[in-house]
C-alpha positions as a LaTeX table, in Angstrom:
\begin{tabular}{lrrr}
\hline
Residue & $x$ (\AA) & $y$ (\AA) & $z$ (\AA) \\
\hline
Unk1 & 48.61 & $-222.33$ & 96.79 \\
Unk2 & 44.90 & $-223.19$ & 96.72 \\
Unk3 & 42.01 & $-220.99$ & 96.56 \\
Unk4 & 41.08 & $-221.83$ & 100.75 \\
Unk5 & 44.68 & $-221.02$ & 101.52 \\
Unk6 & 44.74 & $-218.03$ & 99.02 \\
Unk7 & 42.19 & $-216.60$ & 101.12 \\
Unk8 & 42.71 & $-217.90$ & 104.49 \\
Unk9 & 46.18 & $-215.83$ & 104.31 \\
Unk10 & 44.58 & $-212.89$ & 102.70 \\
Unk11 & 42.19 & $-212.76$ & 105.40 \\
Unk12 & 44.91 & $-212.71$ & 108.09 \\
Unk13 & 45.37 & $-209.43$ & 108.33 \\
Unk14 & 42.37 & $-208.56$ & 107.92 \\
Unk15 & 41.46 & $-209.96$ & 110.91 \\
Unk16 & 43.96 & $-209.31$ & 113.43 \\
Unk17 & 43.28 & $-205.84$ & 112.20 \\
Unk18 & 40.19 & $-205.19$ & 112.22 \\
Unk19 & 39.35 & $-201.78$ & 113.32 \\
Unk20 & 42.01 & $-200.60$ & 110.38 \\
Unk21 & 40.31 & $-203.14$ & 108.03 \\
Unk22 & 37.16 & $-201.18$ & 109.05 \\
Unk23 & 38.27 & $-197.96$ & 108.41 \\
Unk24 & 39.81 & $-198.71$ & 105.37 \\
Unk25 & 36.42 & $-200.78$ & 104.00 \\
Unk26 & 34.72 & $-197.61$ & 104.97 \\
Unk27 & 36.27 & $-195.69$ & 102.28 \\
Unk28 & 35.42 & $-198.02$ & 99.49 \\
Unk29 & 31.97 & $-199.01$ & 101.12 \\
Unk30 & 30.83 & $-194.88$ & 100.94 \\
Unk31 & 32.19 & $-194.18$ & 97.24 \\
Unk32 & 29.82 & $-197.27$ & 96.00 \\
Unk33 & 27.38 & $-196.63$ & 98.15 \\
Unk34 & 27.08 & $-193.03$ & 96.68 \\
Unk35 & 27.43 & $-194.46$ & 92.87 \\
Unk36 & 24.71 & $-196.96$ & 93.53 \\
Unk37 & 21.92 & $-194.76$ & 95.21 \\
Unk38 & 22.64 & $-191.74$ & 92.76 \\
Unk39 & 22.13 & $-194.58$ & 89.95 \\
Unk40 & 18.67 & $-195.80$ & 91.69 \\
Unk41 & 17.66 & $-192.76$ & 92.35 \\
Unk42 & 18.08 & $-191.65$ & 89.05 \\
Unk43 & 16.07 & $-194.20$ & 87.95 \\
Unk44 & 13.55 & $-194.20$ & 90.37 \\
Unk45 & 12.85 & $-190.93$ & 89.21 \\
Unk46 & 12.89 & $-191.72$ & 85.39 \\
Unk47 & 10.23 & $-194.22$ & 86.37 \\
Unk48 & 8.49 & $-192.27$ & 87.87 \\
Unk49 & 7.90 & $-189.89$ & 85.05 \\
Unk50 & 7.93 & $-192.46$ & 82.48 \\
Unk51 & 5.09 & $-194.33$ & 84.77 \\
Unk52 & 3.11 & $-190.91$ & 84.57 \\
Unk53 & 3.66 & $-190.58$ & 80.57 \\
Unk54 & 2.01 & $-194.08$ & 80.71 \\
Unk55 & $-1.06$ & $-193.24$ & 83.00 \\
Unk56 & $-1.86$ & $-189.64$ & 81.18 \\
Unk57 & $-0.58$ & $-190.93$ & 77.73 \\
Unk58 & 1.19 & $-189.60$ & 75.12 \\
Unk59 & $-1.84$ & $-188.87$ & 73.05 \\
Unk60 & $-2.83$ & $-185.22$ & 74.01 \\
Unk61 & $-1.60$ & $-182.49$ & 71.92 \\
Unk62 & $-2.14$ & $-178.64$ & 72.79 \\
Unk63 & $-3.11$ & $-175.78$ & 70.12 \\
Unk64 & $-2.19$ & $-172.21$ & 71.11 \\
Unk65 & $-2.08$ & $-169.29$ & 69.13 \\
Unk66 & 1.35 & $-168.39$ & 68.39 \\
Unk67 & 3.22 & $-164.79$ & 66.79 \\
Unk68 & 1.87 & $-162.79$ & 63.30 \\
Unk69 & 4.46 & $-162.22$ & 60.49 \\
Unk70 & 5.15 & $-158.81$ & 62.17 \\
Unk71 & 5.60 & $-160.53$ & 65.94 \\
Unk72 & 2.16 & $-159.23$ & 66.62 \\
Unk73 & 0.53 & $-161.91$ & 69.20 \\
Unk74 & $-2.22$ & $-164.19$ & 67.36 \\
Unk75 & $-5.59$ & $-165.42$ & 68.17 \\
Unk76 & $-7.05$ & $-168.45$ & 67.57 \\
Unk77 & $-10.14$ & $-168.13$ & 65.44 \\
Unk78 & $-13.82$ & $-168.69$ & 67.69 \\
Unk79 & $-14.21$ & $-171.42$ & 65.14 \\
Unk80 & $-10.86$ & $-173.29$ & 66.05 \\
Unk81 & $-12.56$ & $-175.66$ & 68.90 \\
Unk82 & $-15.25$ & $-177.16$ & 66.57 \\
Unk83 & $-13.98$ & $-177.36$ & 63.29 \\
Unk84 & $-10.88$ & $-179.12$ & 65.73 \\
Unk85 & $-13.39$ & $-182.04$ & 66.66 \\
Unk86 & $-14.04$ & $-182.84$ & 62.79 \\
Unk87 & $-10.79$ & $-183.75$ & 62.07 \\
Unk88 & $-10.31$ & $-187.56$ & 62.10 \\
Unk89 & $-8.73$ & $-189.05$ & 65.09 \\
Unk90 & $-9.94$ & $-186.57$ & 67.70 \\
Unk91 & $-11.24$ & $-188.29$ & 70.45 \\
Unk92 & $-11.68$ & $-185.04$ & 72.58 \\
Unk93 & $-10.94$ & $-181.41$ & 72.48 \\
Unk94 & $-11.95$ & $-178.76$ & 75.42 \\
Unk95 & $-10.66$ & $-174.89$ & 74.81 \\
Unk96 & $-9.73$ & $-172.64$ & 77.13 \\
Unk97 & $-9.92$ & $-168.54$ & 77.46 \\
Unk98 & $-7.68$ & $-166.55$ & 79.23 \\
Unk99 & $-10.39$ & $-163.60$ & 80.97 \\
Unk100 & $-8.38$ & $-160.21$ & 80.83 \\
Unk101 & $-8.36$ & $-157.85$ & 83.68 \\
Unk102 & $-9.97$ & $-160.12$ & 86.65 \\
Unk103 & $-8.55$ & $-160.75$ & 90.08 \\
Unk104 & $-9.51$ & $-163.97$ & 91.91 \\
Unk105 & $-9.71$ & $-162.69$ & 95.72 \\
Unk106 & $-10.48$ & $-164.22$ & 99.03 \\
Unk107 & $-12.55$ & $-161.24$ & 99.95 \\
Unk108 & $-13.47$ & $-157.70$ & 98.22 \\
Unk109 & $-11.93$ & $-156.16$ & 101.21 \\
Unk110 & $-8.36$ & $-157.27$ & 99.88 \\
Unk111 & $-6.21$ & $-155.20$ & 97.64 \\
Unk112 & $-6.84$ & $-156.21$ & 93.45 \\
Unk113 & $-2.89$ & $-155.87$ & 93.59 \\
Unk114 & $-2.58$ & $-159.32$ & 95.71 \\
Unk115 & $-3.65$ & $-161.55$ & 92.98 \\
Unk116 & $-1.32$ & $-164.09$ & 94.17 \\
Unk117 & $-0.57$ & $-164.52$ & 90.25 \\
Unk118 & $-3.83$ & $-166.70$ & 90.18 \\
Unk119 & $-5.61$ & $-166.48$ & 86.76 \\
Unk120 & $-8.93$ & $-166.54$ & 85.49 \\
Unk121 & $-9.53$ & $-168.72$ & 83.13 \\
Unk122 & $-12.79$ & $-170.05$ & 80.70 \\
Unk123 & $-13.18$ & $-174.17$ & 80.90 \\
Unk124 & $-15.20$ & $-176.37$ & 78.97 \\
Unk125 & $-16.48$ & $-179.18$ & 81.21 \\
Unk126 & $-14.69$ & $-181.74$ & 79.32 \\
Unk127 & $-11.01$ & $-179.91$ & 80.01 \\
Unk128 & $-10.80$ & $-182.45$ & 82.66 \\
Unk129 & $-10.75$ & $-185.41$ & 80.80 \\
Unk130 & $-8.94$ & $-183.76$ & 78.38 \\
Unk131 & $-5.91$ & $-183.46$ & 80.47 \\
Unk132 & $-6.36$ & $-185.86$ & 82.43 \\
Unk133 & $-6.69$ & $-184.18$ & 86.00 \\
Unk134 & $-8.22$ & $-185.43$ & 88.96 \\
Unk135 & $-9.87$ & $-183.63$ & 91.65 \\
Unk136 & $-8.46$ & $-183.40$ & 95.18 \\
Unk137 & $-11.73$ & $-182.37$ & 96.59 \\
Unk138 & $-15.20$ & $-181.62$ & 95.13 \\
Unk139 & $-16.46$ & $-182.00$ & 91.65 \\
Unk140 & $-15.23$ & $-180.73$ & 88.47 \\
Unk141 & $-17.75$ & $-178.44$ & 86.18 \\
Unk142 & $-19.93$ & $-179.52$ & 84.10 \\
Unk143 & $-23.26$ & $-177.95$ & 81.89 \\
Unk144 & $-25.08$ & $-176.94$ & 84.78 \\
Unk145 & $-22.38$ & $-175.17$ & 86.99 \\
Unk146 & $-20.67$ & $-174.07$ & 83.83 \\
Unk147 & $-23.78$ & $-171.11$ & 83.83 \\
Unk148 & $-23.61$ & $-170.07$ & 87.41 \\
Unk149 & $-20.69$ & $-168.45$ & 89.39 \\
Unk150 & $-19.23$ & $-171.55$ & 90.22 \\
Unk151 & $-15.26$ & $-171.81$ & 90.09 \\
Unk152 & $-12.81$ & $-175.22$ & 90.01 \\
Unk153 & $-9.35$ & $-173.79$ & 91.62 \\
Unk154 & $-5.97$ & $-175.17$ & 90.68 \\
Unk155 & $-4.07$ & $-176.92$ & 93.09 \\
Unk156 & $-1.66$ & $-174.17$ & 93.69 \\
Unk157 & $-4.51$ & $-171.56$ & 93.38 \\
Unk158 & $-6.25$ & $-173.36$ & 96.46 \\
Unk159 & $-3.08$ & $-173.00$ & 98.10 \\
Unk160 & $-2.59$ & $-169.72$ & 98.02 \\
Unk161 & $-5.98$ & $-168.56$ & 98.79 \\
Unk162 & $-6.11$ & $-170.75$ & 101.64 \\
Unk163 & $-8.97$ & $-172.98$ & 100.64 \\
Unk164 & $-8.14$ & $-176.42$ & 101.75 \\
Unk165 & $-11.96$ & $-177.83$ & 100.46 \\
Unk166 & $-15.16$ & $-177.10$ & 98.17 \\
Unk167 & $-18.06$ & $-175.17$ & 99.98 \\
Unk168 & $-16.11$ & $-171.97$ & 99.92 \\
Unk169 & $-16.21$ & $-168.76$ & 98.35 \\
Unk170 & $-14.04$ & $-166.12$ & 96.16 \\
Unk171 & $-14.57$ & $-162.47$ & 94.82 \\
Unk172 & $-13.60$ & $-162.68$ & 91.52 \\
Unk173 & $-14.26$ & $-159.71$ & 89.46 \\
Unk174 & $-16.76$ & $-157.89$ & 91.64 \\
Unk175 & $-19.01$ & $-161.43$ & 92.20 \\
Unk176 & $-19.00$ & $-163.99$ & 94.99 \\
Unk177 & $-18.10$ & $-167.81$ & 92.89 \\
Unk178 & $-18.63$ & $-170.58$ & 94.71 \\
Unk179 & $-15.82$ & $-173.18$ & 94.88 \\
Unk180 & $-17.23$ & $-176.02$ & 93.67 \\
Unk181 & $-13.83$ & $-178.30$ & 93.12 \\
Unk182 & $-10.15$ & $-178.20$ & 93.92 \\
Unk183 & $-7.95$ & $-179.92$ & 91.25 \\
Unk184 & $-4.36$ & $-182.35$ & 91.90 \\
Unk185 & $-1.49$ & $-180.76$ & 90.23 \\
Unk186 & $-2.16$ & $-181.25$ & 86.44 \\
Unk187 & 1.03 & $-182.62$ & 85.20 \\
Unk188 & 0.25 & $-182.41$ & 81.35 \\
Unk189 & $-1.11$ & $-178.55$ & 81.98 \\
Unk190 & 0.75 & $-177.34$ & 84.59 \\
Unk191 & $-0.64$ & $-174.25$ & 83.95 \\
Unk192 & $-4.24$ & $-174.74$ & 85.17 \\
Unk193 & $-2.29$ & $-175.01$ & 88.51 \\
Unk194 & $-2.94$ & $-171.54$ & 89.14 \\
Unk195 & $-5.72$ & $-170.76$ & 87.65 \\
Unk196 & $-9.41$ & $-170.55$ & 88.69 \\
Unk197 & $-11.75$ & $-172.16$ & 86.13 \\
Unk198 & $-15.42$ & $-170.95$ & 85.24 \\
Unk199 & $-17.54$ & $-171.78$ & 82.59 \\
Unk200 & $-17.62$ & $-170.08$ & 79.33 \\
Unk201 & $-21.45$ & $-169.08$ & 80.06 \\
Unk202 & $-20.36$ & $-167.54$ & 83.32 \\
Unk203 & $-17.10$ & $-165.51$ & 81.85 \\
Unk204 & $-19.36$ & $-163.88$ & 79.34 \\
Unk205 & $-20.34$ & $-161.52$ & 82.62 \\
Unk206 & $-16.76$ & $-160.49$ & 82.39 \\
Unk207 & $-16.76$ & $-159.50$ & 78.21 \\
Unk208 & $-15.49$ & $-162.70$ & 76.97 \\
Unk209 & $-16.23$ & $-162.76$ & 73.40 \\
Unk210 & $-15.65$ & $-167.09$ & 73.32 \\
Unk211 & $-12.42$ & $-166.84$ & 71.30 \\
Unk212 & $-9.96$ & $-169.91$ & 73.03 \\
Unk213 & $-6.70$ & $-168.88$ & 74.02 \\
Unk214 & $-5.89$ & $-172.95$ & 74.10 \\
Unk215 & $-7.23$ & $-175.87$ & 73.03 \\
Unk216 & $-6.59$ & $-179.37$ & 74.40 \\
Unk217 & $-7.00$ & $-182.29$ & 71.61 \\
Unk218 & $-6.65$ & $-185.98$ & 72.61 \\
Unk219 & $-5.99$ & $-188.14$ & 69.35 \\
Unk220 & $-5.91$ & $-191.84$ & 68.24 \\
Unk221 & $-2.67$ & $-193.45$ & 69.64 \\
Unk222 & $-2.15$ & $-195.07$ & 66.11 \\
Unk223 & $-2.99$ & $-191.44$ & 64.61 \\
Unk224 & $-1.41$ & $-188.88$ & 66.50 \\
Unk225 & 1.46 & $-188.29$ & 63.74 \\
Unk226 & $-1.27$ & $-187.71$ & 60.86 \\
Unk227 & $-3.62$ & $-185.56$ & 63.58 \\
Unk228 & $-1.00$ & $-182.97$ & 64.83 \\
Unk229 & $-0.16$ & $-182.44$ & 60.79 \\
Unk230 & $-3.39$ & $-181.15$ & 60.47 \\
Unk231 & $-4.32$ & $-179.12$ & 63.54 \\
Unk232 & $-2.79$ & $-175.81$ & 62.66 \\
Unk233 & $-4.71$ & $-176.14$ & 59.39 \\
Unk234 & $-7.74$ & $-176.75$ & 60.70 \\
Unk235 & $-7.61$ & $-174.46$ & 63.56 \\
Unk236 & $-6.53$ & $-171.43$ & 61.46 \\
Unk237 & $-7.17$ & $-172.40$ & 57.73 \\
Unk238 & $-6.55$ & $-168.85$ & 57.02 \\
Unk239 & $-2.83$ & $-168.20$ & 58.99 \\
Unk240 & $-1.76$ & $-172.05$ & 59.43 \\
Unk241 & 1.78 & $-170.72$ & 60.49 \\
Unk242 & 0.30 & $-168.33$ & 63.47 \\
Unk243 & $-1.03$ & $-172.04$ & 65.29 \\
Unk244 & 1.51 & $-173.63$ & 67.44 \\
Unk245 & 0.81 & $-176.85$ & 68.25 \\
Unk246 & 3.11 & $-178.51$ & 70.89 \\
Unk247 & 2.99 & $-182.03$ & 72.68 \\
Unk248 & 2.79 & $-181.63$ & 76.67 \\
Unk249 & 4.26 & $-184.79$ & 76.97 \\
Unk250 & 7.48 & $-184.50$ & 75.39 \\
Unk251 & 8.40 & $-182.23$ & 78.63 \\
Unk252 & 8.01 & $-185.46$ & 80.29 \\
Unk253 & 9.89 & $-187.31$ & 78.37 \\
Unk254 & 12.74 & $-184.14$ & 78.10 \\
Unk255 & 12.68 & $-184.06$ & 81.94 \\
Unk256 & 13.15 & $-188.01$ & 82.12 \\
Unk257 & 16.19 & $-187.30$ & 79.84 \\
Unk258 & 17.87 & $-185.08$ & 81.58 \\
Unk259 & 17.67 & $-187.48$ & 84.65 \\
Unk260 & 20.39 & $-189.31$ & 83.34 \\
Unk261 & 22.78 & $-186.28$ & 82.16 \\
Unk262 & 22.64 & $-185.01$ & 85.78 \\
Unk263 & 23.53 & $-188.67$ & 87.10 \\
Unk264 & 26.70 & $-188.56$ & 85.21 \\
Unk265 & 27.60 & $-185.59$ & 87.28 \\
Unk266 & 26.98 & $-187.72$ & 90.33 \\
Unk267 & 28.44 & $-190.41$ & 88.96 \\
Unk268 & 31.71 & $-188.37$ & 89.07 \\
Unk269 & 31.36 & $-187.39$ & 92.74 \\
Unk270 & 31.00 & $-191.05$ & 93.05 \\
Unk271 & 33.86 & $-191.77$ & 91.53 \\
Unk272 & 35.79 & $-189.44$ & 93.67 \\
Unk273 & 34.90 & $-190.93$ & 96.83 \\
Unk274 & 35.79 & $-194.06$ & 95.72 \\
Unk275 & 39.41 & $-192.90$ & 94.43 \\
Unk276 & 39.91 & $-191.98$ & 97.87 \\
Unk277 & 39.12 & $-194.81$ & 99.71 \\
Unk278 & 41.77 & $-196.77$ & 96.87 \\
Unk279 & 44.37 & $-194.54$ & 97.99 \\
Unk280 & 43.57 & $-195.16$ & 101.70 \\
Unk281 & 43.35 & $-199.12$ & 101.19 \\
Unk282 & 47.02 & $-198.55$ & 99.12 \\
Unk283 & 48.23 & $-196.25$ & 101.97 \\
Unk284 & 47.13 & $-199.16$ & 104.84 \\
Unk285 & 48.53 & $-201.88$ & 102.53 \\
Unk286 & 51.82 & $-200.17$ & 102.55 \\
Unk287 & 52.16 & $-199.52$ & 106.35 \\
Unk288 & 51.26 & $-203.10$ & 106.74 \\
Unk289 & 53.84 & $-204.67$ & 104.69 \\
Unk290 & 56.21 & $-202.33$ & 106.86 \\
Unk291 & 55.34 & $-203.84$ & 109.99 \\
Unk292 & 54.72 & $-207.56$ & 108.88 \\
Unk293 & 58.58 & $-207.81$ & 108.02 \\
Unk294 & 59.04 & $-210.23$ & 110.23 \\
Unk295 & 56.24 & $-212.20$ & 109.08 \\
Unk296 & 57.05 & $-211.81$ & 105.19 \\
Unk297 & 60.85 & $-212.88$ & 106.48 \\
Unk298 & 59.96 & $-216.18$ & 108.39 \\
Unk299 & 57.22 & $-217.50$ & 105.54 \\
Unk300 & 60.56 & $-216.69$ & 103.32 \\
Unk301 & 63.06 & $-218.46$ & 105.30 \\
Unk302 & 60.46 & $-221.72$ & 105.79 \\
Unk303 & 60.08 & $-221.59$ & 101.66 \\
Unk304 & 57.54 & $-219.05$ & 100.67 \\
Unk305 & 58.08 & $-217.83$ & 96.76 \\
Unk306 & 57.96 & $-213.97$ & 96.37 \\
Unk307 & 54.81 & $-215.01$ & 94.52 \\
Unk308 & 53.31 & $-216.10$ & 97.29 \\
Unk309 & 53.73 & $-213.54$ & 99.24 \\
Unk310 & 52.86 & $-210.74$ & 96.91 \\
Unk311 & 49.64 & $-212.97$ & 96.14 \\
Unk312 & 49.12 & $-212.61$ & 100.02 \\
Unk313 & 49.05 & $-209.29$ & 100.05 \\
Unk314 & 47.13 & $-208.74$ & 96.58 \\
Unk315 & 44.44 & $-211.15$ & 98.17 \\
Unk316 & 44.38 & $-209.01$ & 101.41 \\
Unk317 & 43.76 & $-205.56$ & 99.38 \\
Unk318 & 40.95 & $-207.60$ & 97.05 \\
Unk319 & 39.15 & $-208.63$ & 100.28 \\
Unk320 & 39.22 & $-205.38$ & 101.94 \\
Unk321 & 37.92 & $-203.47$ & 98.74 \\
Unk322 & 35.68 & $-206.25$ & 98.20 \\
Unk323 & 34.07 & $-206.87$ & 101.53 \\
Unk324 & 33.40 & $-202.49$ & 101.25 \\
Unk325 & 31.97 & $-202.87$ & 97.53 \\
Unk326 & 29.69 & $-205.26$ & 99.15 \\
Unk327 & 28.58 & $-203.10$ & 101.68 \\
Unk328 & 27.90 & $-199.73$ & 99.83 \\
Unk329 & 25.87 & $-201.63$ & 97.41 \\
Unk330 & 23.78 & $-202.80$ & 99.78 \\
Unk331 & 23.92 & $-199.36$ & 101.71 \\
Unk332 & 23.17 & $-197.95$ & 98.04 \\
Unk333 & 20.45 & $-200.08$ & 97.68 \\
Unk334 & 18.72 & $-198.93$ & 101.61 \\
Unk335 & 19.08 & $-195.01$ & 100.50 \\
Unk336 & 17.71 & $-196.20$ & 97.46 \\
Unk337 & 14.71 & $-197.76$ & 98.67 \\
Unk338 & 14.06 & $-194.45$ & 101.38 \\
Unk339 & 14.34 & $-191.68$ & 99.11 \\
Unk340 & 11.89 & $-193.63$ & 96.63 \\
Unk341 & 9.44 & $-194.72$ & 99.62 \\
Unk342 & 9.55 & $-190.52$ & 100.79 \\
Unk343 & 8.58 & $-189.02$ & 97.43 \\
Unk344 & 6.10 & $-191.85$ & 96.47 \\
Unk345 & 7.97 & $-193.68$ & 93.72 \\
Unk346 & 8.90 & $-197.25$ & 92.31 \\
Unk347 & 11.61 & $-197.77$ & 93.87 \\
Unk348 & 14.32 & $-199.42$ & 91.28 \\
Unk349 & 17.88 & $-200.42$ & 91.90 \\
Unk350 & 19.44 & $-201.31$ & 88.75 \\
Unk351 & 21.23 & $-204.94$ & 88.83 \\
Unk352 & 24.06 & $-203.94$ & 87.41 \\
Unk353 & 24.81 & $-200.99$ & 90.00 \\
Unk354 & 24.82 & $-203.28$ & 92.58 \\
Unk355 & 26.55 & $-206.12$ & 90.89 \\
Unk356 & 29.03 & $-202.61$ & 88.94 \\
Unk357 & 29.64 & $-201.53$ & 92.36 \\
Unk358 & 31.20 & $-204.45$ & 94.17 \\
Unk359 & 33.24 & $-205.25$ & 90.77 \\
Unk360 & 34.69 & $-201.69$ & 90.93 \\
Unk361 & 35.17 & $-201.73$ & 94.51 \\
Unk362 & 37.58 & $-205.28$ & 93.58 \\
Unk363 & 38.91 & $-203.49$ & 90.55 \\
Unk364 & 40.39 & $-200.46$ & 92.81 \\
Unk365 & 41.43 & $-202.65$ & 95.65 \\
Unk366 & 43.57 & $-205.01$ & 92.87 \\
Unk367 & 44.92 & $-201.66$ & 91.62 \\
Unk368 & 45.63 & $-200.00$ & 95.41 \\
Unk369 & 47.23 & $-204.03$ & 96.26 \\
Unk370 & 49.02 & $-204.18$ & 93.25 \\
Unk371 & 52.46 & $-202.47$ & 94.57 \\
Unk372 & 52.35 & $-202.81$ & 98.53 \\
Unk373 & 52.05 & $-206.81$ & 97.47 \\
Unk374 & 55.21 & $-206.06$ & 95.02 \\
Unk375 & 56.87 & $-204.61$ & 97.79 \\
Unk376 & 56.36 & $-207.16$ & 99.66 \\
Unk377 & 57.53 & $-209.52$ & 97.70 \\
Unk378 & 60.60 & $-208.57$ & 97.00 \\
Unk379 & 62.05 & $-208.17$ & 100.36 \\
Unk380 & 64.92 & $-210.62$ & 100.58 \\
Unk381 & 64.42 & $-213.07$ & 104.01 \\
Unk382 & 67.76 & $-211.73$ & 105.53 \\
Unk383 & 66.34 & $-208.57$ & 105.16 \\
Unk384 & 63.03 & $-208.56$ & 106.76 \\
Unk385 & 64.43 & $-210.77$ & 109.57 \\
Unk386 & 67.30 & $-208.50$ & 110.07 \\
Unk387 & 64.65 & $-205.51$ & 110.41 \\
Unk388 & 62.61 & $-207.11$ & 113.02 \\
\hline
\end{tabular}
């Protein structure tokens, strides 16, 4: 038999059935549909965060204070921030002070208790080009506003107190503050999310002493190995071991990681779905070889091998299963393409889940085929003609 007449007879029943060749595609068609999108999804989203790491760099490190030798909480020294911009390397560094015991208030007339878990925190104006944030509305502070009550909110902050734009005003420990910027969500310091920024000059109303609770350092690219070895010392040249210095980035890169451990899960859900639409294309295989007897019989009795019968029927499964691969890649591909264009990403399909998909949609129809084509084949003519 020739290829054309390998799959013109494979395609026969296929076609004279085709609401049970539908079904049965179905099956196959939603397990690699649901292997391919988790796949693009997956990364989409590892793009997507990789595409940030890219934009913000991997080039800002952050110095905190960290525990004494007893577990006591440290501080970093009020010296930390400029002896930090000596070191070699540094391209910027901005510090900033947590401001004890202040609420950050719509009005006076609401209870100190609602804080909304918004803190007050002490900015240098270069904090935002530190971290690299951008501004959603207004403008971010700088040496003039730094000295008046003037406040930048964090994205999150905004949202709770319901300020949507600059122009407005908070109470924030006994004093009206002007909101004079609103930031994006700072994905490097996700912490200045909640926060309310004011100058150094300005917290000083509030008994801030100027000692930095964190400081921000951007570094040389080529550098930043050589740079982070010598923050702590620099920082705290007295208690080294009582400066953590951490890498805001690597969350990033953590959080890109575990993309792919959670798409193995999927992956196996996938998997699933596609087991069961084998069984169904084996279960339909094997109820059509039951009622084609009297076909398999006559193609028998006018000279048909039981090879080429069973090759029939193997060719009939391979279609089915390979006609559904087909389709849930592409369907893959579509939910693919959505989900990316809803959350704002790059959409990416990998190649080889598309191309993976259909090949493992052919693989489990061959398998499912493999003994209603046996079957088949080895029913003697007299046999099938006698049961028609």
């Amino acid at each position: 038999m020739t290829l054309a007449d390998v799959l013109r007879t494979g395609s026969l029943g296929l076609r004279t059935r085709r609401a049970r060749a539908a079904l049965s595609a179905l099956g196959i068609a939603i397990g690699v549909a649901s292997m391919v999108a988790v796949l693009g999804i997956s990364e989409s989203s590892k793009a997507d965060l990789l595409a940030q790491l890219d934009r913000l760099g991997t080039n800002l490190l952050r110095v905190a204070p960290g525990q004494s030798f007893l577990g006591e909480e440290a501080v970093l020294p009020e010296s930390a921030a400029p002896m930090l911009r000596r070191v070699d390397g540094v391209q910027s560094v901005a510090a900033t002070a947590a401001v004890p015991d202040v609420t950050v208030r719509r009005s006076p007339y609401i209870d100190e208790a609602e804080t909304g878990g918004i803190s007050v925190l002490a900015a240098d104006p270069s904090l935002r080009g530190a971290v690299g944030a951008t501004l959603a509305r207004g403008t971010f502070l700088n040496a003039g506003t730094a000295r008046y009550p003037a406040v930048v909110l964090g994205a999150d902050a905004a949202r709770r107190l319901g300020i949507r734009d600059a122009g407005a005003r908070v109470w924030i420990g006994g004093r009206w503050f002007s909101v004079v910027g609103i930031l994006d969500p700072v994905t490097l310091a996700s912490g200045l999310d909640s926060a309310a920024l004011i100058g150094f000059a300005a917290a000083e109303a509030f008994g801030l002493e100027g000692d930095a609770s964190t400081i921000y350092v951007r570094a040389d690219n080529e550098r930043l190995a050589a740079v982070r070895e010598l923050l702590a010392r620099t920082a705290n040249p007295q208690r080294p071991e009582e400066v953590e210095v951490s890498r805001p980035s690597d969350a990033l890169e953590a959080r890109a990681a575990a993309k792919t451990a959670f798409t193995s899960l999927f992956l196996g859900l996938g998997a699933v779905a596609l087991l069961v639409g084998g069984v169904g294309i084996a279960n339909v295989m094997v109820i059509s070889v039951l009622e084609r007897r009297s076909e398999i019989g006559l193609r028998r009795a006018l000279g048909a091998t039981r090879r080429h019968v069973g090759v029939q029927f193997l060719s009939e499964a391979l279609l089915l299963a390979g006609l559904g691969g087909l389709a849930g890649s592409v369907l893959g591909a579509l939910v693919t393409l959505g989900y990316a264009a809803t959350e704002g990403w790059t959409a990416a399909v990998p190649p080889v889940a598309l191309a993976g998909g259909v090949a493992v949609a052919v693989l489990a129809g061959g398998v499912s085929g493999l003994y209603p084509a046996l079957r088949a084949a080895r029913l003697s003519p007299t046999e099938a003609l006698r049961s028609a």
